[in-house]
C-alpha positions in Angstrom: -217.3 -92.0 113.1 -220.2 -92.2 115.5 -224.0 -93.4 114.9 -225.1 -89.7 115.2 -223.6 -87.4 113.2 -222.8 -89.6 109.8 -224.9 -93.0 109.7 -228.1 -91.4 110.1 -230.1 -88.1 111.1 -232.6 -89.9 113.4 -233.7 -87.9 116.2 -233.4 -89.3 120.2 -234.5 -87.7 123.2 -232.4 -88.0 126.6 -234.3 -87.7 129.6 -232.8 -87.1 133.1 -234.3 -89.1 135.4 -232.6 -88.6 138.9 -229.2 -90.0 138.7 -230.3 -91.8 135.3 -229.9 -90.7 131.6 -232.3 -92.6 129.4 -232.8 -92.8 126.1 -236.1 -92.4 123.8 -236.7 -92.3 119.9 -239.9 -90.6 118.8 -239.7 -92.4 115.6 -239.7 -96.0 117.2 -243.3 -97.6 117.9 -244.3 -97.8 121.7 -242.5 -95.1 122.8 -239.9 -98.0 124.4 -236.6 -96.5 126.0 -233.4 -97.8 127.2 -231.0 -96.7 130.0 -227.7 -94.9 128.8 -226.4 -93.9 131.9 -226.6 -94.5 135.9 -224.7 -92.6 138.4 -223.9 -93.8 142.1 -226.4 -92.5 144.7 -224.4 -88.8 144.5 -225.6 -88.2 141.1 -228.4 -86.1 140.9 -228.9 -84.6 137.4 -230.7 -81.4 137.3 -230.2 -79.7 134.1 -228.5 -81.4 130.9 -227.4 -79.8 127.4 -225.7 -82.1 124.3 -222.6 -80.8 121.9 -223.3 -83.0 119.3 -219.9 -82.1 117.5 -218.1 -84.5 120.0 -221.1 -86.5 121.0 -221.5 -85.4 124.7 -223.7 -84.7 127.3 -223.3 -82.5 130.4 -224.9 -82.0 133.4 -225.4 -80.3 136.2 -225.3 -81.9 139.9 -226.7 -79.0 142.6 -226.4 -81.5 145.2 -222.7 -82.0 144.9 -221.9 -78.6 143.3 -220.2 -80.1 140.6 -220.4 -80.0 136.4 -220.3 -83.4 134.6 -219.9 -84.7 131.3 -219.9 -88.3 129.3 -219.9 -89.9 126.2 -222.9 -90.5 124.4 -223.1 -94.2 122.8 -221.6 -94.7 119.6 -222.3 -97.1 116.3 -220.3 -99.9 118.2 -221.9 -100.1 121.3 -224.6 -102.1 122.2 -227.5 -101.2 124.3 -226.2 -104.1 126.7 -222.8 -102.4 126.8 -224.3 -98.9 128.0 -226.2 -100.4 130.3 -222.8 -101.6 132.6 -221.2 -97.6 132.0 -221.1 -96.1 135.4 -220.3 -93.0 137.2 -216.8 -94.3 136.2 -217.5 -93.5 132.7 -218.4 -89.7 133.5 -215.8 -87.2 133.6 -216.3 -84.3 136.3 -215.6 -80.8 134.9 -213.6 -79.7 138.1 -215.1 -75.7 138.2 -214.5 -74.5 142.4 -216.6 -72.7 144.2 -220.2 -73.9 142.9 -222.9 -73.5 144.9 -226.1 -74.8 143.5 -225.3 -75.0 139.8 -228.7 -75.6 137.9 -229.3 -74.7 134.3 -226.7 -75.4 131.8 -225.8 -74.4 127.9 -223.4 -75.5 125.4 -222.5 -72.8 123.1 -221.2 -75.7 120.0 -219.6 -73.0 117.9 -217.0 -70.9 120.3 -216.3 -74.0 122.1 -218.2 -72.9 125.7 -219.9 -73.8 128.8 -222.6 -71.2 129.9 -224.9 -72.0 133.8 -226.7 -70.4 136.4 -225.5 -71.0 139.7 -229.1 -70.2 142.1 -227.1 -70.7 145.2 -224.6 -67.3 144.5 -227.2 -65.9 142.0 -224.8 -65.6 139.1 -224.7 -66.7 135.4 -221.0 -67.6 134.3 -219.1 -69.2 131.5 -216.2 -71.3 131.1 -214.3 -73.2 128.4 -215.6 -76.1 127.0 -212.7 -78.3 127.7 -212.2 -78.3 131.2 -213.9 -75.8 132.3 -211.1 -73.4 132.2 -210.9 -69.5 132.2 -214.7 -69.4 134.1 -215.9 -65.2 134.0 -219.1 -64.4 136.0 -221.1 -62.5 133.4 -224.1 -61.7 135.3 -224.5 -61.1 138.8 -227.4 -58.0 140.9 -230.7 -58.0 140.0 -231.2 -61.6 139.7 -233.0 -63.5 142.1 -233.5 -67.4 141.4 -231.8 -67.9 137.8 -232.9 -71.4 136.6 -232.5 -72.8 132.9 -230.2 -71.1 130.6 -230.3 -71.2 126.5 -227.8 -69.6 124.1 -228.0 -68.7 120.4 -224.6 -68.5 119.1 -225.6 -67.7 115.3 -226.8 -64.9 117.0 -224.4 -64.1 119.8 -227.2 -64.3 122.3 -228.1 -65.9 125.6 -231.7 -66.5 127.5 -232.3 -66.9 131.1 -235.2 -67.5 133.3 -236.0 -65.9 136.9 -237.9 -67.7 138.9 -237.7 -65.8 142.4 -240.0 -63.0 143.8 -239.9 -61.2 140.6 -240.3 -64.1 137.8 -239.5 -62.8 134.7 -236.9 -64.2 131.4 -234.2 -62.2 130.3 -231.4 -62.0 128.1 -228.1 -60.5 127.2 -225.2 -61.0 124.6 -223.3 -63.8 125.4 -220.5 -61.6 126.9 -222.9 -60.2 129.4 -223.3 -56.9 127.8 -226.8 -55.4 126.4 -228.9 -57.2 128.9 -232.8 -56.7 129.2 -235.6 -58.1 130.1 -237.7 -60.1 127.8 -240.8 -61.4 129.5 -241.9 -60.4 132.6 -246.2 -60.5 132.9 -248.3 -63.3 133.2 -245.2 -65.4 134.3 -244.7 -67.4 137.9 -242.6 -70.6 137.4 -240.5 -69.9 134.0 -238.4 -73.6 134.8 -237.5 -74.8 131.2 -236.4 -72.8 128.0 -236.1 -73.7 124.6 -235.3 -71.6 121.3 -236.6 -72.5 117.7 -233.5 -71.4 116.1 -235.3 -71.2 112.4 -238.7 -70.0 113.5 -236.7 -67.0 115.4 -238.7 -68.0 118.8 -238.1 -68.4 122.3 -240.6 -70.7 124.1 -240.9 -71.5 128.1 -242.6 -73.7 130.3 -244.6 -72.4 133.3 -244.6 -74.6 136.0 -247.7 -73.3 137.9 -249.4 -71.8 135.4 -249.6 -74.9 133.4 -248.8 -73.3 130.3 -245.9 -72.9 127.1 -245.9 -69.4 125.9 -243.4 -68.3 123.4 -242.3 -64.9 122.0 -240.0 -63.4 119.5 -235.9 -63.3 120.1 -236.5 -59.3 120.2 -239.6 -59.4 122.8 -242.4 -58.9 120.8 -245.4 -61.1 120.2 -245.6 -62.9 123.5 -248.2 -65.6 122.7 -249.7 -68.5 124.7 -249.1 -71.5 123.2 -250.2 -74.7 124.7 -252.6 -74.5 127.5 -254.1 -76.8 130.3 -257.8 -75.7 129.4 -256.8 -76.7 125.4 -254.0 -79.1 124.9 -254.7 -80.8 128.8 -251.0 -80.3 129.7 -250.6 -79.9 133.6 -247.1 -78.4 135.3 -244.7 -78.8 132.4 -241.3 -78.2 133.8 -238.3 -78.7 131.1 -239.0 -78.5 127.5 -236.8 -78.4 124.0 -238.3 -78.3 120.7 -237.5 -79.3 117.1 -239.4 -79.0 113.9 -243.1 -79.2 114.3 -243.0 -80.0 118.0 -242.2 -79.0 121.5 -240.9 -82.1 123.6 -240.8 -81.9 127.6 -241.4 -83.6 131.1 -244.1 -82.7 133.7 -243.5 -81.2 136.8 -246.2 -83.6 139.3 -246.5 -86.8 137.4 -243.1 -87.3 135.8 -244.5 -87.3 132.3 -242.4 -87.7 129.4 -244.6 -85.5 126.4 -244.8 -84.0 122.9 -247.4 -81.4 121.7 -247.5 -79.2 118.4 -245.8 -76.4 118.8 -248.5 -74.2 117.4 -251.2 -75.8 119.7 -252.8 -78.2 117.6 -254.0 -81.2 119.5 -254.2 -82.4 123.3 -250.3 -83.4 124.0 -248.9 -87.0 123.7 -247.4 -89.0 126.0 -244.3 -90.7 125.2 -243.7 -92.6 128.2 -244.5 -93.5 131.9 -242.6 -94.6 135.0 -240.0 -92.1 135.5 -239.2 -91.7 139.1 -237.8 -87.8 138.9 -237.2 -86.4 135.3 -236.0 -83.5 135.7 -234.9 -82.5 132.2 -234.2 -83.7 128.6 -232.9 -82.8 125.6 -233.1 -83.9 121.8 -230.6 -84.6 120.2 -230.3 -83.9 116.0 -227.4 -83.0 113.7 -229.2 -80.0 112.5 -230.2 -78.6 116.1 -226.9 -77.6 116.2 -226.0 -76.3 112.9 -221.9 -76.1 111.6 -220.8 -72.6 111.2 -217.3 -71.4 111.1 -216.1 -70.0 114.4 -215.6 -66.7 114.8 -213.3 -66.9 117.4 -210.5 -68.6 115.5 -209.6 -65.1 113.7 -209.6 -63.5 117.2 -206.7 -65.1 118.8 -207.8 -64.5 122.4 -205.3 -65.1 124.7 -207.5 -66.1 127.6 -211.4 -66.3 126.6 -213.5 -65.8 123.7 -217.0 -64.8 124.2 -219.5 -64.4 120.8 -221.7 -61.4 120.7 -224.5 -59.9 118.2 -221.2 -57.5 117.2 -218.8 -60.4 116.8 -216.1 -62.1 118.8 -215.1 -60.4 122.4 -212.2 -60.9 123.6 -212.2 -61.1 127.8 -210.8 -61.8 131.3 -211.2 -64.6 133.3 -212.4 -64.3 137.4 -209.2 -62.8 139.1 -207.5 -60.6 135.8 -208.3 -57.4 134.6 -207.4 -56.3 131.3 -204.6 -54.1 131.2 -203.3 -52.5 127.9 -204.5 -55.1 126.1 -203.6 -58.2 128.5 -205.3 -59.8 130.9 -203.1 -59.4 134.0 -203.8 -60.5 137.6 -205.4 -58.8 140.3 -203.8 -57.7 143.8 -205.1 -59.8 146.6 -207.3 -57.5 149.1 -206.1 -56.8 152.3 -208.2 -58.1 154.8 -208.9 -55.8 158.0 -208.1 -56.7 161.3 -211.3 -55.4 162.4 -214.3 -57.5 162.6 -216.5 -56.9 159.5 -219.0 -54.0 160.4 -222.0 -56.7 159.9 -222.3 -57.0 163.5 -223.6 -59.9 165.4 -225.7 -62.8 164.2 -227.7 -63.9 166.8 -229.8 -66.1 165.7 -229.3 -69.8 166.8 -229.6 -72.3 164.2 -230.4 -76.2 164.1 -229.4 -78.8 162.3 -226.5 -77.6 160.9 -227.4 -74.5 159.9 -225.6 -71.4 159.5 -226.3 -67.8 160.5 -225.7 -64.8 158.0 -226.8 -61.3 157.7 -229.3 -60.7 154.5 -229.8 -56.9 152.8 -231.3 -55.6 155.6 -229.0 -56.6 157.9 -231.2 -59.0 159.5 -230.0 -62.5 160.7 -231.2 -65.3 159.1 -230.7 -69.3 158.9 -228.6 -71.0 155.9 -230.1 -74.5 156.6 -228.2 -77.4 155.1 -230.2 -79.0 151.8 -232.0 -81.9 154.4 -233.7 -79.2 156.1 -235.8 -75.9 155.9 -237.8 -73.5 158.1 -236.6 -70.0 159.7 -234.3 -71.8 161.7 -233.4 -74.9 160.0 -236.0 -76.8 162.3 -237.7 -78.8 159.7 -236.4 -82.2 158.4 -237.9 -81.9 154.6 -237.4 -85.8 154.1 -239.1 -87.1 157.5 -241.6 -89.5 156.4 -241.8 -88.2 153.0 -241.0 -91.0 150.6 -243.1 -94.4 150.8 -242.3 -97.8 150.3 -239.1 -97.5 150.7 -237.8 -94.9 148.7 -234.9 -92.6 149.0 -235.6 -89.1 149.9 -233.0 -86.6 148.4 -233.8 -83.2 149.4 -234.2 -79.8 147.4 -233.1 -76.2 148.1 -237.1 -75.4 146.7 -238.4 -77.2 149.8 -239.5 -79.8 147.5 -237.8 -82.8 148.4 -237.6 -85.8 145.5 -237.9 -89.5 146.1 -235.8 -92.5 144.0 -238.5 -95.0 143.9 -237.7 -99.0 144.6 -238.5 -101.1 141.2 -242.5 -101.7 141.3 -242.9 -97.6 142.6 -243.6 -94.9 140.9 -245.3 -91.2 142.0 -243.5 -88.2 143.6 -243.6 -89.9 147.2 -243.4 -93.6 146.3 -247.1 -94.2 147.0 -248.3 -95.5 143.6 -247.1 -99.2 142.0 -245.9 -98.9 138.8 -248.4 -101.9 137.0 -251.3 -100.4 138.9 -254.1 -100.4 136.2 -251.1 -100.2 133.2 -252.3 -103.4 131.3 -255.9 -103.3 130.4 -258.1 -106.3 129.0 -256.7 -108.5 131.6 -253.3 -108.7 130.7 -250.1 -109.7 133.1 -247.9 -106.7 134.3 -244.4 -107.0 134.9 -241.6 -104.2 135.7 -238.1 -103.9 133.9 -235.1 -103.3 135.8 -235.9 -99.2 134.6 -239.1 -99.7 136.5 -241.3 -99.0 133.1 -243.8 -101.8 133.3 -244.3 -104.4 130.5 -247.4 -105.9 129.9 -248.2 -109.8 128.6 -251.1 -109.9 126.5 -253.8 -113.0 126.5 -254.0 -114.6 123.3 -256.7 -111.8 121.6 -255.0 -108.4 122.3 -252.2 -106.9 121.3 -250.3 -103.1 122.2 -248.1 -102.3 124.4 -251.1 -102.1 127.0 -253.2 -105.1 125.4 -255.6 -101.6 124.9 -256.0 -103.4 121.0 -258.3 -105.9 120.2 -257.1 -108.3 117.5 -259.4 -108.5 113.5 -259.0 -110.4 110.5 -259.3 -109.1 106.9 -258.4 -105.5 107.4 -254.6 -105.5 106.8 -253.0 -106.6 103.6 -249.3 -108.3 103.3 -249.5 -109.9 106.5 -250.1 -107.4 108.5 -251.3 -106.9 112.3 -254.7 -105.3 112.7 -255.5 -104.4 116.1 -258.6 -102.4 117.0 -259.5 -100.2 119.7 -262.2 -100.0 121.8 -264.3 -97.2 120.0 -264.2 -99.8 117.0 -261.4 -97.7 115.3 -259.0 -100.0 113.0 -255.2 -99.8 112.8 -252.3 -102.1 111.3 -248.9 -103.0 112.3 -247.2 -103.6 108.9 -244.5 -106.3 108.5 -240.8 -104.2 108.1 -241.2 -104.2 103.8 -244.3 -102.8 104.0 -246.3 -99.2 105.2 -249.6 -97.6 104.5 -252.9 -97.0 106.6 -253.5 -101.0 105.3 -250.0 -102.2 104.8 -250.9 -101.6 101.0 -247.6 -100.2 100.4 -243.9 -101.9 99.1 -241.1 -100.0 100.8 -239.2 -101.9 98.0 -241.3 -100.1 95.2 -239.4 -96.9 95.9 -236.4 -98.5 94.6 -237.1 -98.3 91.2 -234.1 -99.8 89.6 -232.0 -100.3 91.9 -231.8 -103.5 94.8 -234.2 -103.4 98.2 -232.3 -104.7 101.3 -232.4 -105.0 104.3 -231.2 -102.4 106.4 -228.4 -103.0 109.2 -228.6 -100.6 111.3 -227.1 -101.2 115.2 -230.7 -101.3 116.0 -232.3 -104.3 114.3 -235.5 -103.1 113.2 -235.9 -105.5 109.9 -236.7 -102.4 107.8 -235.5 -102.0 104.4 -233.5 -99.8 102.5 -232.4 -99.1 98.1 -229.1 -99.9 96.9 -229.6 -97.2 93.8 -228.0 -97.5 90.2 -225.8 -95.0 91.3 -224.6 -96.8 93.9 -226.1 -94.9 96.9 -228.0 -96.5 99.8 -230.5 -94.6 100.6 -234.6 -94.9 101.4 -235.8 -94.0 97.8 -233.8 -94.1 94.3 -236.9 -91.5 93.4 -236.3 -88.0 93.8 -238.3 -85.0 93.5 -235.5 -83.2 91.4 -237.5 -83.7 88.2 -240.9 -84.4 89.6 -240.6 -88.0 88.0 -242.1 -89.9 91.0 -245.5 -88.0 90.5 -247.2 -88.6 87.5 -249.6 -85.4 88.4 -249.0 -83.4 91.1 -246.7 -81.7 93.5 -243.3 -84.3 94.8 -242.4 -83.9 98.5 -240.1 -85.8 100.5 -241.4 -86.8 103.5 -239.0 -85.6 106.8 -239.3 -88.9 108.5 -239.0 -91.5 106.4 -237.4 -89.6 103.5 -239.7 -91.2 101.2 -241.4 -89.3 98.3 -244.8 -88.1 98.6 -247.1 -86.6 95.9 -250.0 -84.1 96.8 -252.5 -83.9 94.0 -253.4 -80.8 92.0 -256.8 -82.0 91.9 -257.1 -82.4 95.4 -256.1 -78.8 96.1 -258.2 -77.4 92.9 -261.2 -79.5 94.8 -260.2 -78.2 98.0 -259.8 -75.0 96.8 -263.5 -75.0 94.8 -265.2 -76.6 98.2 -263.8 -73.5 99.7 -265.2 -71.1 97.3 -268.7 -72.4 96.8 -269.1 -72.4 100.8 -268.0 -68.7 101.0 -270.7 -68.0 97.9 -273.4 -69.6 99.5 -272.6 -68.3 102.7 -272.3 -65.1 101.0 -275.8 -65.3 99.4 -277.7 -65.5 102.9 -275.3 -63.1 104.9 -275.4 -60.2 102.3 -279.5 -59.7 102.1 -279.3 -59.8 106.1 -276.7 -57.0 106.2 -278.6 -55.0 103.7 -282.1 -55.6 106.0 -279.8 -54.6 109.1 -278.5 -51.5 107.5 -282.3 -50.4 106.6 -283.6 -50.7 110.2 -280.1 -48.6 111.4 -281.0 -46.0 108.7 -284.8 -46.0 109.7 -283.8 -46.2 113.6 -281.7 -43.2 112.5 -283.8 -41.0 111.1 -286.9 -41.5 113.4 -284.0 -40.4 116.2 -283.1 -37.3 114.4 -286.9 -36.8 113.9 -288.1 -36.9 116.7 -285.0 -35.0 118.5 -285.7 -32.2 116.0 -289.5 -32.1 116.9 -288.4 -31.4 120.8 -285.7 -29.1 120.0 -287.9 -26.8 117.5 -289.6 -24.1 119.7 -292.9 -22.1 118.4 -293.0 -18.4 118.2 -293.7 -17.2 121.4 -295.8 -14.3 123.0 -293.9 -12.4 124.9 -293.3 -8.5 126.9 -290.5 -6.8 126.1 -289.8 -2.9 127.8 -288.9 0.0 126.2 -287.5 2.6 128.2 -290.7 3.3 130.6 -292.7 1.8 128.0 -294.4 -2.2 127.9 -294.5 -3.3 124.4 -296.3 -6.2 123.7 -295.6 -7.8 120.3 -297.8 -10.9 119.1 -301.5 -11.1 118.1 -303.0 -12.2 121.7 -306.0 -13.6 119.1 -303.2 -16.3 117.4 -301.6 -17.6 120.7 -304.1 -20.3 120.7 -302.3 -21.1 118.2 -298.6 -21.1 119.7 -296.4 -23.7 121.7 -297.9 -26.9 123.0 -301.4 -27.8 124.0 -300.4 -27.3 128.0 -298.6 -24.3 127.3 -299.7 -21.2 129.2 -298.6 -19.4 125.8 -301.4 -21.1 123.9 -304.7 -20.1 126.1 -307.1 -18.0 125.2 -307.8 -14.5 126.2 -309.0 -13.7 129.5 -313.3 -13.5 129.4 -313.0 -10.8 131.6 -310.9 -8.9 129.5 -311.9 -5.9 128.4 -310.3 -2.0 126.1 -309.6 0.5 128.6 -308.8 3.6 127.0 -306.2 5.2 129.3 -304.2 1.9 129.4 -301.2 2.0 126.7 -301.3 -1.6 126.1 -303.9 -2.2 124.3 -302.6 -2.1 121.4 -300.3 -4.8 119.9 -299.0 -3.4 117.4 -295.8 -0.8 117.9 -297.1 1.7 115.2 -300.5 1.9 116.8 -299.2 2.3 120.3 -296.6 4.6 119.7 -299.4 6.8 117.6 -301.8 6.3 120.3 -298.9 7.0 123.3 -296.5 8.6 121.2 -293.7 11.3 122.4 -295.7 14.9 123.6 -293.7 16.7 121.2 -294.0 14.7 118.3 -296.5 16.1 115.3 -297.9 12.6 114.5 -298.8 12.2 118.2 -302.5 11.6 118.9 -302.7 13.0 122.6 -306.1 14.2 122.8 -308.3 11.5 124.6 -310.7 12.3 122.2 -309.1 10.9 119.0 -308.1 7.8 121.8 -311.8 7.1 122.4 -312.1 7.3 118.8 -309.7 4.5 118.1 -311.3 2.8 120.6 -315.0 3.6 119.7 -315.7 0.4 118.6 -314.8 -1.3 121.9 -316.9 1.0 123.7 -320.2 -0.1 121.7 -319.6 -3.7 121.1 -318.5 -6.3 123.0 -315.1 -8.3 122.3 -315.8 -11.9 120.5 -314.2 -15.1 120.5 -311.3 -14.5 118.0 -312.1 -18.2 117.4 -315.9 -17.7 116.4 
């Protein structure tokens, strides 16, 4: 049985770098890595997935067109022993017809092989073992298809776009129901990565210098980790697990972690990498067992999973006839030159002339070169200091660095400013540099300062240079002050060592049951914690307790800062909601003053008649104060008796005017001067006097 899948569910993280496949625990201090694999100088790995079932990697190589795959060290090798495994060691997954195979998906439950192929702009799928029975499944409307993940719980399969459209889609993993997922605020969509439990799908944008994530069904498109927030810059592949979302940087050839929900600047694992290109993590429960649903099907060629169930389907070249898969006719090729007409464009280097869309002729340049007409060497001068210039169908060529290089061109030494406080810098044959500290520092980078009388049990304290204290605990012991007995957690049972094949020195519990395992406590029956909630702790599997108390005070800190925030924001609400109610009604006030309109004096007709309703003495009194309607009579004005209009009231005029024929009519001009006597002997005064 291998180290990975029975002795122990430690996680590692594989890391392409170039024709290199290196090895990295998170859980392991310093961040140190060793070398699993190197290829000859044809290797060029671009994209990598793991089947952790048999404990094997693939890869795919773009620059030779090819699929590869090889064993992933076991419980009896040594790191000495995987350090003298070759390109030998690999076995090549002999697919024809590959063009510029990049991204690349293991689907661990049906037993397939899913990758884009950028150079045909196709997605395809093949048997695991051998790469038998490969069916395109996806093919139009895609432009530059990149990295590729599949969900098989699910029956489902992501892909990401980068060409003139970017966007992410995804389809069943038969090729049916596609759609597109993402497609705003997206350039560079280079890595993928699907949190399985979470239901999430998050990807890494190259140029936008940004993880975003979103639901498996499209919804909730979120930004996740930023350049402005969590200082990441060009991340390029990514995976995640747990709390965390692992990945390598597209300029500098960082290795990094950051929290997946954007808590916290990101964390660099490691330095020195000449060209990583992708990575992967590998963990027993990343790839969960589930029964296979194909093995009730009984597909005679190929068995694809879908959200419906298991499909069965034709290879490239058959076509399913009454229930079989039966081979297609070979076209007939015309005599007749292909109606494409002539290309005739000359090319350089190597290049070849084709006909696009539009029927216009364009250069396909061979990988070293690039331009309209394949006139530009991309690897002239490119890489420094010696380095070896492979190019890239992007236009971006990459560089394999000599040992003591580093940097996309080669123009940066490795131990340039690495080891601080004077220390001596040397590089490893994996070009990470190694530092030798003087007597008073310690860390990997001498960064740490050596003190006495901070750690207990023989501990390391090394402080920082902000004055900031930290221990490096002996192997039996842990805690922020090496306070802690790893061989307390035994209880009654024995504390050995632990032999693992890597030699750390740690410690382990031989139980009374007769288990090995990091604790005899468990939090089955709470009996660890004398008050409070038992946890077990994912990384060490030790027991933890979390104190009531502390969540009661935590919990009353909480409540006393909302009442005494409550008891100045309340009265300041209430004062704000007085001044809106005053504001209010002064508005509604004032708007009612200018709206309201006085009674005013005005001549109406009646048939050949002027009636003039109003008391011309009470207009003063009318309107506003530069209102015409509001001055006062004329001085001049004075009772004419054969004018009709004197009057201002109806009755008297129409008794004074009144019809000819009607009885009540006062037409002699005597009984009119009579009406009017009193104007004739006094004169009018000031209605106001």
């Amino acid at each position: 049985a291998n180290f990975h899948n029975l002795c122990s569910p430690q996680q590692v993280l594989y890391i392409a770098d170039d024709n290199e496949i290196r090895s990295l625990d998170p859980g392991m201090p310093n961040w140190r890595y060793e070398q699993i694999f190197q290829g000859d100088a044809n290797v060029r790995i671009d994209a990598m997935d793991v089947h952790v079932k048999t404990n094997r990697v693939y890869w795919t190589n773009w620059h030779t067109g090819r699929i590869s795959s090889y064993d992933l060290p076991s419980s009896s090798s040594s790191p000495n022993n995987n350090r003298n495994r070759r390109q030998s060691d690999s076995r090549v997954t002999n697919i024809p017809d590959l063009k510029m195979p990049r991204g690349i998906a293991v689907d661990w439950v049906a037993g397939n092989l899913y990758w884009t192929d950028s150079g045909r702009d196709v997605i395809e799928v093949a048997q695991i073992s051998g790469g038998r029975h490969r069916k395109t499944l996806i093919s139009g409307m895609i432009d530059e298809p990149y990295a590729i993940v599949v969900d098989p719980q699910r029956g489902k399969m992501y892909w990401a776009d980068w060409g003139n459209h970017p966007k992410i889609e995804t389809a069943a993993m038969d090729g049916t129901m596609r759609e597109t997922l993402v497609e705003e605020n997206i350039q560079w969509p280079t890595g993928l990565a699907v949190d399985y439990f979470n239901e999430r799908l998050y990807w890494a944008d190259a140029k936008l210098s940004l993880i975003g994530s979103v639901r498996l069904n499209g919804s909730d498109a979120v930004v996740a980790v930023t350049s402005i927030k969590n200082k990441l810059h060009h991340p390029f592949s990514i995976d995640v697990f747990e709390d965390y979302i692992y990945g390598v940087t597209y300029v500098n050839n960082y290795v990094f972690r950051v929290n997946k929900f954007g808590k916290g600047p990101i964390e660099n694992l490691t330095t020195g990498m000449n060209h990583a290109t992708d990575l992967v993590l590998y963990h027993r429960y990343k790839q969960p067992e589930m029964t296979n649903p194909c093995d009730r099907k009984k597909c005679e060629w190929l068995c694809l999973l879908s959200p419906s169930g298991p499909v069965c389907t034709c290879p490239n070249g058959r076509t399913l006839d009454n229930g079989t898969c039966v081979e297609l006719p070979t076209p007939t090729l015309s005599p007749i030159s292909p109606p494409s007409g002539p290309c005739m464009v000359e090319c350089m280097n190597g290049g070849s002339c084709f006909l696009n869309a539009h029927k216009q002729p364009k250069c396909r340049c061979q990988p070293n070169y690039g331009g309209e007409r394949c006139e530009i060497d991309q690897c002239r001068d490119y890489c420094k200091n010696g380095g070896t210039c492979t190019p890239s169908p992007t236009g971006s060529p990459t560089c394999r660095c000599l040992t003591g290089f580093t940097g996309p061109n080669c123009d940066l030494r490795t131990c340039k400013d690495y080891c601080k406080n004077g220390g001596n810098c040397s590089v490893s044959a994996g070009n990470q540099p190694t530092c030798r500290c003087p007597p008073d520092f310690l860390g990997d980078q001498c960064q740490y300062s050596s003190c006495e009388g901070h750690c207990l049990n023989k501990g390391t304290c090394l402080q920082s240079a902000d004055g900031s204290k930290m221990c490096r605990c002996q192997p039996q012991y842990t805690g922020n002050q090496c306070e802690i007995d790893k061989c307390h957690y035994c209880r009654d049972g024995r504390c050995i060592p632990n032999n693992s094949f890597r030699s750390t020195g740690d410690f382990t519990c031989i139980c009374t049951n007769g288990r090995v395992q990091p604790s005899c406590y468990t939090c089955d029956t709470n009996e660890y914690c004398a008050n409070g909630q038992c946890s077990i702790n994912p990384h060490t599997q030790l027991p933890v307790c979390k104190s009531l108390y502390f969540v009661f005070t935590i919990l009353n800190a909480l409540l006393c800062v909302c009442t005494g925030t409550a008891s100045i924001v309340v009265p300041i609400l209430l004062l704000l909601l007085l001044v809106l109610l005053a504001g209010g009604a002064l508005f509604w006030y004032r708007k009612r003053m200018r709206g309201a309109k006085g009674f005013q004096h005005q001549r109406m007709t009646n048939g050949a008649m002027n009636v003039e309703i109003g008391n011309p003495a009470y207009k003063i009194y009318e309107g506003e104060p530069d209102d015409d309607a509001g001055e006062l009579l004329d001085a001049d004005f004075t009772l004419d008796p054969d004018k009709p209009t004197n009057f201002t009231n109806p009755v008297y005029a129409t008794l004074y005017m009144g019809a000819h024929n009607s009885r009540n009519s006062l037409a002699s001009t005597d009984e009119k001067k009579e009406l009017l006597s009193r104007g004739d002997e006094e004169p009018l005064v000031d209605p106001l006097a």
